[in-house]
N, C-alpha and C positions, 0 to 999 in steps of 0.2 A: 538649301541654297548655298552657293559656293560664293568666294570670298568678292569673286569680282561681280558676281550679279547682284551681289548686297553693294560695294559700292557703286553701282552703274544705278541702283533706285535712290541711295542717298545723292548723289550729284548730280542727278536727272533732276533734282529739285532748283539747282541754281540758277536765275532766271537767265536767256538767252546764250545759254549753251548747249551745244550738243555734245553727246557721249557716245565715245566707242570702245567696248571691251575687246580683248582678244586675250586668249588665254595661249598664244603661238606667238613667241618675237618675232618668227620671219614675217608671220603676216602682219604684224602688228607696223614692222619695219616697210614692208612694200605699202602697206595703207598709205603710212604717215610721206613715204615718198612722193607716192601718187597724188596727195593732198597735202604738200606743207606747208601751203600756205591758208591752210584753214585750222592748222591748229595753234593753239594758245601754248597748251598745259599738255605733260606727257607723264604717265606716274607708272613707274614701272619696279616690280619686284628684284631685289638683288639676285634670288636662286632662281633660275628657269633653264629648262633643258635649253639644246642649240646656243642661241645667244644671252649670254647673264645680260643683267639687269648694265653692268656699267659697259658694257659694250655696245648695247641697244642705246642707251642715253648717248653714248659718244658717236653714235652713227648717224643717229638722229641730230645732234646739235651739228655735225657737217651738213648733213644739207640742208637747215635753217637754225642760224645760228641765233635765233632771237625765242625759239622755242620755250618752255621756262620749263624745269625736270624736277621732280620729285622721284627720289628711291626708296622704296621701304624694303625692310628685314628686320625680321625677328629677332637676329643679332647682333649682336655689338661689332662695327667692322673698323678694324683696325690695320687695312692694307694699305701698301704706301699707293697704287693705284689709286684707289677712293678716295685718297686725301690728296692728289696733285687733281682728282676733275672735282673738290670740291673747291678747291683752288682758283683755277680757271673757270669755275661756274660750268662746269658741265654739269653737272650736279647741282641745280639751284637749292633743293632743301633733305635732307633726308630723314625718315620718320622711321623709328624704330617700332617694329609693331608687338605689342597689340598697339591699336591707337582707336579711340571712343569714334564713332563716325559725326561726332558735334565737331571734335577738334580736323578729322580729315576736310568735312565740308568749311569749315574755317579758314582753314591753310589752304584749300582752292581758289577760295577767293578770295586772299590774300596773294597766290600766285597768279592768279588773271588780273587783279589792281596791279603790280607788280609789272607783266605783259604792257598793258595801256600806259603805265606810267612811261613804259621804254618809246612805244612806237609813235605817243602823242607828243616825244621830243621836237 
């Protein structure tokens, strides 16, 4: 089972959400276009072919800027990009992985309370 099908059955668990994997930014990016305003939470990997991980978060917080992003990598990222969108919150939280799937489903829903806190202002 590959990385994203194992989290799509851990977070398939948290009540009244829906989950979409894509293992393709573009498609990942025309999805979330096509429907931005149904999504909460976007969690995307720093290394991916076509669009990296911070250019997919910053494409996506343009066309809803209320989005909430989680990045993970395996490494330690220490580029002055990542640290100006974590800045401005393009980058709401980022997890250096490995990460146990107790603490990912965690930090979901602490980033969906997070979401409701913003939108029930």
């Amino acid at each position: 089972m590959d990385i994203t099908q194992l989290f799509h059955e851990v977070l398939s668990r948290i009540y009244g959400i829906s989950i979409f994997t894509f293992n393709d930014s573009a498609k990942a990016l025309e999805h979330f276009t096509d429907n931005k305003d149904e999504y909460v939470l976007v969690i995307s990997e720093l290394s991916m072919p076509g669009i990296n991980g911070l250019e997919l978060l910053n494409k996506m917080k343009k066309v809803n800027v209320l989005v909430r992003t989680i990045l993970m990598s395996e490494y330690k990222v220490n580029d002055k990009l990542f640290h100006q969108y974590l800045k401005e919150k393009i980058i709401d939280k980022f997890i250096k992985k490995p990460i146990d799937l107790d603490g990912l489903y965690q930090e979901v829903n602490n980033q969906v309370h997070a979401y409701q806190l913003i939108i029930n202002r």
